[in-house]
C-alpha positions as a Markdown table, in Angstrom:
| # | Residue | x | y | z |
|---|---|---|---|---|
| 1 | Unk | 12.7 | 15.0 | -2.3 |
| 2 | Unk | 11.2 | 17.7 | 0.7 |
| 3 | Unk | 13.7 | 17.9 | 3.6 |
| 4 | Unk | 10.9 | 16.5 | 5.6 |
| 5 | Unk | 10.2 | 13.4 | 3.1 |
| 6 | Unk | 14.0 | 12.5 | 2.9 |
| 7 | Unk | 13.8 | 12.3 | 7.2 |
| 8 | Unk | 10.7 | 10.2 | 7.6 |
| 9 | Unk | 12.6 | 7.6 | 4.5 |
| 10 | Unk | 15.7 | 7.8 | 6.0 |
| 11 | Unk | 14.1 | 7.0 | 9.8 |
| 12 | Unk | 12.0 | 4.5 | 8.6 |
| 13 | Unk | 14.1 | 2.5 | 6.2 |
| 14 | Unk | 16.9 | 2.6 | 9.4 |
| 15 | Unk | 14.3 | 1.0 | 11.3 |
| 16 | Unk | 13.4 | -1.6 | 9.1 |
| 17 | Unk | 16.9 | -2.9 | 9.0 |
| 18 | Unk | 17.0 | -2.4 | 12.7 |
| 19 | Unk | 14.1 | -5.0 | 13.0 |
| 20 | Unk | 15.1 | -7.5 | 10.4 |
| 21 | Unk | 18.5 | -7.9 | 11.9 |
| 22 | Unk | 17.0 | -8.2 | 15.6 |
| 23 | Unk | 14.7 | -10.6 | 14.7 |
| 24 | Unk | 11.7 | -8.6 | 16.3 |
| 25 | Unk | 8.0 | -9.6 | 16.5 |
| 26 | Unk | 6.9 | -7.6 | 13.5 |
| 27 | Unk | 9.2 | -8.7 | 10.9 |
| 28 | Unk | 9.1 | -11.3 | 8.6 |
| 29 | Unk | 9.9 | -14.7 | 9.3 |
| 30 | Unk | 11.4 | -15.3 | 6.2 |
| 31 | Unk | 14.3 | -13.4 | 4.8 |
| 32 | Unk | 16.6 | -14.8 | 1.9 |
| 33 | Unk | 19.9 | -13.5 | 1.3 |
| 34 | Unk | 21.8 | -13.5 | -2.5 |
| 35 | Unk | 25.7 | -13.7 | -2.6 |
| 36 | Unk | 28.4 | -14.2 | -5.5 |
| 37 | Unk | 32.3 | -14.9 | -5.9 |
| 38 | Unk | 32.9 | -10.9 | -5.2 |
| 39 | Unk | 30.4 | -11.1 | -2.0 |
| 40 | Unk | 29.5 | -13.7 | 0.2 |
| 41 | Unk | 27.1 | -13.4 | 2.7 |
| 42 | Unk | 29.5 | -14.1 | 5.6 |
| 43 | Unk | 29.1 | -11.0 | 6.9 |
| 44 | Unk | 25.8 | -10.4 | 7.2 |
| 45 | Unk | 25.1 | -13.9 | 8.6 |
| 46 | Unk | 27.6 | -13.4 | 11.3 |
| 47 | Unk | 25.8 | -10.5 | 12.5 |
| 48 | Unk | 22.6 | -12.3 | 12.4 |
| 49 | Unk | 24.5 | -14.7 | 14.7 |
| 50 | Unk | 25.8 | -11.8 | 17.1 |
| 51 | Unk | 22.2 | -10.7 | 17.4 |
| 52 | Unk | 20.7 | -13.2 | 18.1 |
| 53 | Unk | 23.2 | -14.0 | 20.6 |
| 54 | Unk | 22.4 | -11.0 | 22.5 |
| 55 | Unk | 18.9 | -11.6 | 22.7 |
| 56 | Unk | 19.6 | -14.6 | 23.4 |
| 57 | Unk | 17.9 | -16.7 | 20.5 |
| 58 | Unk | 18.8 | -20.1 | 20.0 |
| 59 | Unk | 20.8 | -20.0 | 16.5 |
| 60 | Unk | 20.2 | -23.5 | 14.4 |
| 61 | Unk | 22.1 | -23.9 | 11.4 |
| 62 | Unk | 20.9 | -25.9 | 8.7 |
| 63 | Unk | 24.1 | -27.1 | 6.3 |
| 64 | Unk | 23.7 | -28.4 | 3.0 |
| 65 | Unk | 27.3 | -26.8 | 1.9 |
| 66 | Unk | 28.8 | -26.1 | 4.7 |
| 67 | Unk | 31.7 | -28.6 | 6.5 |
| 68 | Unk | 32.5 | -26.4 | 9.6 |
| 69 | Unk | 30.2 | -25.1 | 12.6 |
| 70 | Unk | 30.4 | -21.4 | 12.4 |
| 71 | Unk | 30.9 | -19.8 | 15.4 |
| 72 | Unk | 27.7 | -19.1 | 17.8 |
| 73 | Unk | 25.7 | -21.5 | 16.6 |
| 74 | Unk | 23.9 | -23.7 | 19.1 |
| 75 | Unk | 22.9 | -26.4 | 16.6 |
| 76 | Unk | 24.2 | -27.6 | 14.1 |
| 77 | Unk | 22.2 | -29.7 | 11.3 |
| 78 | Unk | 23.9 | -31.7 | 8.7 |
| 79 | Unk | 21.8 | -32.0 | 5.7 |
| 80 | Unk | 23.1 | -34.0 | 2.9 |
| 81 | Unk | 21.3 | -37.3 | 1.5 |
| 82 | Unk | 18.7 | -36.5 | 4.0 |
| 83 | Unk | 15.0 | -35.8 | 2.6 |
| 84 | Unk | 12.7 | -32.6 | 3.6 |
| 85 | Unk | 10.4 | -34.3 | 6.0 |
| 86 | Unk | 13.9 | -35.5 | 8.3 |
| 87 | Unk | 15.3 | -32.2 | 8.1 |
| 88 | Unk | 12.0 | -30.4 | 9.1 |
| 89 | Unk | 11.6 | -32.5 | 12.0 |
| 90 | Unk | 15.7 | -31.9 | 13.1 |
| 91 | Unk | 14.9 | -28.2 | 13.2 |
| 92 | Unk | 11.8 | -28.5 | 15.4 |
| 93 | Unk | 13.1 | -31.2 | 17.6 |
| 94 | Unk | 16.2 | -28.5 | 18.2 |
| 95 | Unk | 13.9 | -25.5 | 18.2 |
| 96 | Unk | 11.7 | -26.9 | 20.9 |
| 97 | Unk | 14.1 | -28.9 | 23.1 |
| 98 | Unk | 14.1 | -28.0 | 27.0 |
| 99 | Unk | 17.7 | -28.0 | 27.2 |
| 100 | Unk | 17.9 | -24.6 | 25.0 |
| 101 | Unk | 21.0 | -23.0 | 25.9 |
| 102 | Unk | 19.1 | -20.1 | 28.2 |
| 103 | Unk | 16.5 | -21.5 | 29.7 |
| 104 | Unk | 15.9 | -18.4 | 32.6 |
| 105 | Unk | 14.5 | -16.3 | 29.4 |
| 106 | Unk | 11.1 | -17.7 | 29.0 |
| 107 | Unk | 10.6 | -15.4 | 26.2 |
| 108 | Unk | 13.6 | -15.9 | 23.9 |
| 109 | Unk | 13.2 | -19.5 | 25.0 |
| 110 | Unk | 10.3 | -19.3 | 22.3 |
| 111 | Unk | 12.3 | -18.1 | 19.4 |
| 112 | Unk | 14.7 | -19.5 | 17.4 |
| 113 | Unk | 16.7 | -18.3 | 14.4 |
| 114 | Unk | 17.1 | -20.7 | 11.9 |
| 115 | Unk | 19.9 | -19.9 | 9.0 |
| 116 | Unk | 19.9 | -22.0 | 6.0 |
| 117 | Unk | 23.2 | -22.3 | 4.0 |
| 118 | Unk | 21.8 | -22.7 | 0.1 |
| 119 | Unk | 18.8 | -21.4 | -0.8 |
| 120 | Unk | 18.9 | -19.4 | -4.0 |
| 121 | Unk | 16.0 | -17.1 | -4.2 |
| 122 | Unk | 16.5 | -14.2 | -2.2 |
| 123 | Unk | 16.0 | -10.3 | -1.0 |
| 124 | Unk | 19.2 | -8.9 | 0.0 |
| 125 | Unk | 21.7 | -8.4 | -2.5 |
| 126 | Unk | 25.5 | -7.9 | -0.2 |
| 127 | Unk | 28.4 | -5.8 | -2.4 |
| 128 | Unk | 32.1 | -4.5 | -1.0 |
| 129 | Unk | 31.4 | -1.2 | 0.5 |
| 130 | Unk | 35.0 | -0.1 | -1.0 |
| 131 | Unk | 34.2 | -1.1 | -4.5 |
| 132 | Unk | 30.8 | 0.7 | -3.9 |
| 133 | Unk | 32.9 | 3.8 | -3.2 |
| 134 | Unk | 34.7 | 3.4 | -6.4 |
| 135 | Unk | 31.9 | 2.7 | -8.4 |
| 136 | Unk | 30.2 | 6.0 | -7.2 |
| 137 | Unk | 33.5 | 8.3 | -7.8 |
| 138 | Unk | 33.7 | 6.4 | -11.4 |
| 139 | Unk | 30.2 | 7.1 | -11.9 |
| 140 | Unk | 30.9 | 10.7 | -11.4 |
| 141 | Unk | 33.6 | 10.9 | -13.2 |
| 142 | Unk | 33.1 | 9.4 | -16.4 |
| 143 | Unk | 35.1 | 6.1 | -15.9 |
| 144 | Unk | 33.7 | 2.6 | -16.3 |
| 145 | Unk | 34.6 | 0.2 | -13.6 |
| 146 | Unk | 34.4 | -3.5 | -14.6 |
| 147 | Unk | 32.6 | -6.3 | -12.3 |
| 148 | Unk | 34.7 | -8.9 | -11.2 |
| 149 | Unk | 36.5 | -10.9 | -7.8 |
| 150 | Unk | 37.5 | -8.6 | -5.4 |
| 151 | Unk | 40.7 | -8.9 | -3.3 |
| 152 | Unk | 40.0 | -6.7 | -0.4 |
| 153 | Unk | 39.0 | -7.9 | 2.8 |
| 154 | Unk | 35.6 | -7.6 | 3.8 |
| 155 | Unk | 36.0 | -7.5 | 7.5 |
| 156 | Unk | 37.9 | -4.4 | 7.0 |
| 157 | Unk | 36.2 | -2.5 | 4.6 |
| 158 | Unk | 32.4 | -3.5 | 5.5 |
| 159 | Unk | 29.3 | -4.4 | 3.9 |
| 160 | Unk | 27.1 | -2.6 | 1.3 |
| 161 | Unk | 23.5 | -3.9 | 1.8 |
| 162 | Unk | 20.6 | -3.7 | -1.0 |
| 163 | Unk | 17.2 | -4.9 | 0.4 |
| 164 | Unk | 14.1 | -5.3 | -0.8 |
| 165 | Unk | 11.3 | -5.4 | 1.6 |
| 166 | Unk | 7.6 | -6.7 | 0.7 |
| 167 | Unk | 5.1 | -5.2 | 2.0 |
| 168 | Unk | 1.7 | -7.2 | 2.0 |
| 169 | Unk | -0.1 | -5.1 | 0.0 |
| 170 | Unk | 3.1 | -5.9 | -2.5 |
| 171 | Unk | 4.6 | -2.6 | -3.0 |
| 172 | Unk | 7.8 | -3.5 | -2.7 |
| 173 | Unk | 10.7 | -0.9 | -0.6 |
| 174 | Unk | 14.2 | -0.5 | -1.7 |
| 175 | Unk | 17.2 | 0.6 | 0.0 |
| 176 | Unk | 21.0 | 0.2 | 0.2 |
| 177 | Unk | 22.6 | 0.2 | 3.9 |
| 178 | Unk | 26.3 | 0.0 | 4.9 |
| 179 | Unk | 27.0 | -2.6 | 7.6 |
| 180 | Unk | 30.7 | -1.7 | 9.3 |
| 181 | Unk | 33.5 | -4.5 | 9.6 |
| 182 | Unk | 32.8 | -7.3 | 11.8 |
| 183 | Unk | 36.4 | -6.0 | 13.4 |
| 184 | Unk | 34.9 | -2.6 | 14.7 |
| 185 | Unk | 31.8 | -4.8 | 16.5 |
| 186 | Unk | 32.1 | -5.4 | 19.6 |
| 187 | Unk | 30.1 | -8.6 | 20.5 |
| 188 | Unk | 28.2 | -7.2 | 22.9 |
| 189 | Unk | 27.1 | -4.0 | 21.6 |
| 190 | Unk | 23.8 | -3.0 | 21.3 |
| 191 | Unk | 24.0 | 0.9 | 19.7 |
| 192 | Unk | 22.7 | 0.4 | 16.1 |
| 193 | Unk | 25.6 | 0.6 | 13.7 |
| 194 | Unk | 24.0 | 0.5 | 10.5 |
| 195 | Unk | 23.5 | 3.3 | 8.6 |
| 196 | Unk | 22.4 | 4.4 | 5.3 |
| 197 | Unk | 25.1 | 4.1 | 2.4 |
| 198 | Unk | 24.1 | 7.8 | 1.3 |
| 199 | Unk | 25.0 | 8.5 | 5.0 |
| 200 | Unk | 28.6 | 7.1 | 4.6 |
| 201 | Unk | 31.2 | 9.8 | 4.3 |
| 202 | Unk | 33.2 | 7.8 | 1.4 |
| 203 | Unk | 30.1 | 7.5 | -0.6 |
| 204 | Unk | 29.4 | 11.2 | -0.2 |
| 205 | Unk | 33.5 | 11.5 | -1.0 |
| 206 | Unk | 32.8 | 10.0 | -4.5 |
| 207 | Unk | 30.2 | 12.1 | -5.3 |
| 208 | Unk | 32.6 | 15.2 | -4.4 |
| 209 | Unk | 35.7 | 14.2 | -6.1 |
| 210 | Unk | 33.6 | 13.2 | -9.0 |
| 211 | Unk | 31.8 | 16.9 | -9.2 |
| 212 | Unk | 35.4 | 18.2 | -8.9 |
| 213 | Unk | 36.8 | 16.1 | -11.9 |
| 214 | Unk | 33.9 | 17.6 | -13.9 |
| 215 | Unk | 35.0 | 21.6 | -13.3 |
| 216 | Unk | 31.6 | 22.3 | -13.6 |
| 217 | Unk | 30.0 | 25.1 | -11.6 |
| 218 | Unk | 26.3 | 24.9 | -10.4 |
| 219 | Unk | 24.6 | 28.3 | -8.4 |
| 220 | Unk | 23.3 | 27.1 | -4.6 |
| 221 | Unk | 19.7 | 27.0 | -5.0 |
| 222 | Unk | 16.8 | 25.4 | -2.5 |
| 223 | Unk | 16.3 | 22.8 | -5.0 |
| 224 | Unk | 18.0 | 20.3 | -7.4 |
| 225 | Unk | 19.2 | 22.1 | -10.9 |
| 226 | Unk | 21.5 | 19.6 | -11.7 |
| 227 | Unk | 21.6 | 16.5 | -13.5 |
| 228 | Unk | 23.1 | 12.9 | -13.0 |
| 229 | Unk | 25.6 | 11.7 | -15.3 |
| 230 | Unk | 22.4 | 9.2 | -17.1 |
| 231 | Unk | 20.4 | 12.6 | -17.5 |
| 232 | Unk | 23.6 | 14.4 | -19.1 |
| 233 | Unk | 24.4 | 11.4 | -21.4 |
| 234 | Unk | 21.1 | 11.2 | -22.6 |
| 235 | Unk | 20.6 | 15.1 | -23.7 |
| 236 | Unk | 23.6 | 15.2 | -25.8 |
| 237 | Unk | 22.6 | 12.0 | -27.6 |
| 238 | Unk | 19.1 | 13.7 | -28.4 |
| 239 | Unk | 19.0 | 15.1 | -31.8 |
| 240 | Unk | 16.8 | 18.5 | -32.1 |
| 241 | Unk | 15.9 | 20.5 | -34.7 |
| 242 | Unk | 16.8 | 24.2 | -35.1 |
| 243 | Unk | 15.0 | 27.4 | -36.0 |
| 244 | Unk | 16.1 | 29.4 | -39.1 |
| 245 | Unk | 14.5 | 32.8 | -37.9 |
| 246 | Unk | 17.7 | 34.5 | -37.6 |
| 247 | Unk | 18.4 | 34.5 | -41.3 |
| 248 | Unk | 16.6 | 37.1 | -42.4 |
| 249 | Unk | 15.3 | 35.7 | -45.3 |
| 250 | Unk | 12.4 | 38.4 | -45.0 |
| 251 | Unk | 8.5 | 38.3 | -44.5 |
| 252 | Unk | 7.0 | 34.9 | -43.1 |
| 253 | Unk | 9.8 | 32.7 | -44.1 |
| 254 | Unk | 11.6 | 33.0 | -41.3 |
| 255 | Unk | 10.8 | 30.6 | -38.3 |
| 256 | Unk | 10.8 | 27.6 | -39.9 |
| 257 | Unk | 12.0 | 24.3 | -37.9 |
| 258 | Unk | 14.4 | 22.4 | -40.1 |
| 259 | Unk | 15.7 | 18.8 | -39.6 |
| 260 | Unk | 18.1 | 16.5 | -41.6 |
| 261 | Unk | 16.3 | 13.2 | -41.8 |
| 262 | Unk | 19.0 | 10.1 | -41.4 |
| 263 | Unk | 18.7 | 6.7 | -41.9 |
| 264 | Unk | 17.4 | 5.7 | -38.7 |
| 265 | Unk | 14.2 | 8.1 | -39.8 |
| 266 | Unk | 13.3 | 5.3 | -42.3 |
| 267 | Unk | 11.5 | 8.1 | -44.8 |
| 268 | Unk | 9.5 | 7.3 | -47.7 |
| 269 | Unk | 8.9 | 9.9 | -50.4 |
| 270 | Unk | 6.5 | 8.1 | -51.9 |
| 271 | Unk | 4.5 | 7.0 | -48.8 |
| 272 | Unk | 4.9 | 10.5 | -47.5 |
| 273 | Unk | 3.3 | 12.0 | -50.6 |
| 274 | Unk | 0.1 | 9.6 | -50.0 |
């Protein structure tokens, strides 16, 4: 990718996320979030909430698993044993009640954010940000490293972000972000903080002590020589055939391209002779 390519991706997928998580007028009203055991959406959802607080946005939360108001929400909607229709007209009785919390803001006054706790389809996908790092220096390296429940706090070692945006036309844009711990926020701040993940130093550090594990030695160039570990794994499991020029077996017989049919060829003698 041209210099000039990877700047216009890297400002435009920056201000995606920008938009999504500030709830402007241009983004989609609907986005759906998918987390696991290893990473819950927490998170993500409380900066939604911190967001929205500064704008100030009226945050209704719409529980169907969760027992305890998280914190910032201005309504809270219990949603077991209740049908669709009930729930539907909770959450536009709250969205359109006069005694919104900021009244003076005829504009925000108009928009509300409302967070369901259970749906299951989704776009975003969340994972650790230090097992990201990991992954990426085990990539490099060779090593395997097994999925499974991770022990580290997530408020300390931030959120790694894939999302998937749809455009209309359906062409769909993909792109993995890293979202610092809630403990570095400050509630009220307003400088953007999220980043790309192949802007984060750690994820750039796995990729260097990974090239160092390796030894190898690649000349500086304007442009990509390399390969990725994939690409390198898959040329030494190609089998190719080789050139018997070099024995000097004299006129026209050298040159030939020999191969050693296996099993996995599936040759017929008799079919070939056909």
């Amino acid at each position: 990718m041209s210099p000039t390519s990877a700047s216009h991706r890297r400002t435009h997928n920056l201000l995606l996320i920008s938009k999504l998580l500030s709830l402007r007028d241009s983004t989609s009203p609907l986005t759906l979030l998918l987390d696991s055991l290893e990473q819950p959406a927490t998170p993500l959802i409380k900066e939604y909430i911190r967001r929205a607080k500064l704008s100030k946005v009226h945050v209704i939360f719409v529980s169907f698993e969760t027992l305890t108001r998280p914190d910032g929400i201005d309504t809270f909607i219990l949603a077991r044993r209740k049908s669709l229709a009930d729930i539907a007209t909770e959450v536009v009785s709250a969205a359109s009640s006069p005694l919104l919390p900021y009244p003076s803001a005829a504009t925000a006054s108009n928009k509300s954010l409302v967070i369901i706790d259970s749906v299951n389809p989704m776009i975003d996908r969340k994972s650790n940000a230090n097992n990201e790092q990991k992954k990426q220096t085990a990539s490099s390296s060779g090593r395997r490293i097994e999925h499974g429940k991770s022990t580290d706090d997530d408020d300390l070692n931030g959120v790694v972000i894939e999302m998937e945006h749809r455009r209309k036309s359906g062409r769909g844009v993909v792109e993995w972000y890293f979202l610092p711990p809630a403990v570095r926020i400050h509630r009220q701040q307003g400088k953007e903080l999220v980043m790309l993940l192949d802007d984060h130093p750690l994820y750039h550090q796995g990729e260097e002590q990974g090239g160092a594990e390796r030894g190898g030695w690649e000349p500086e160039s304007t442009f990509e020589l390399g390969l990725t570990e994939r690409q390198r794994l898959e040329r030494e499991g190609v089998v190719l055939p080789y050139f018997d020029a070099q024995r000097g077996e004299g006129p026209g017989e050298g040159g030939r391209i020999l191969y050693d049919m296996g099993e996995e060829d599936d040759f017929d003698e008799e079919e070939d002779e056909i």
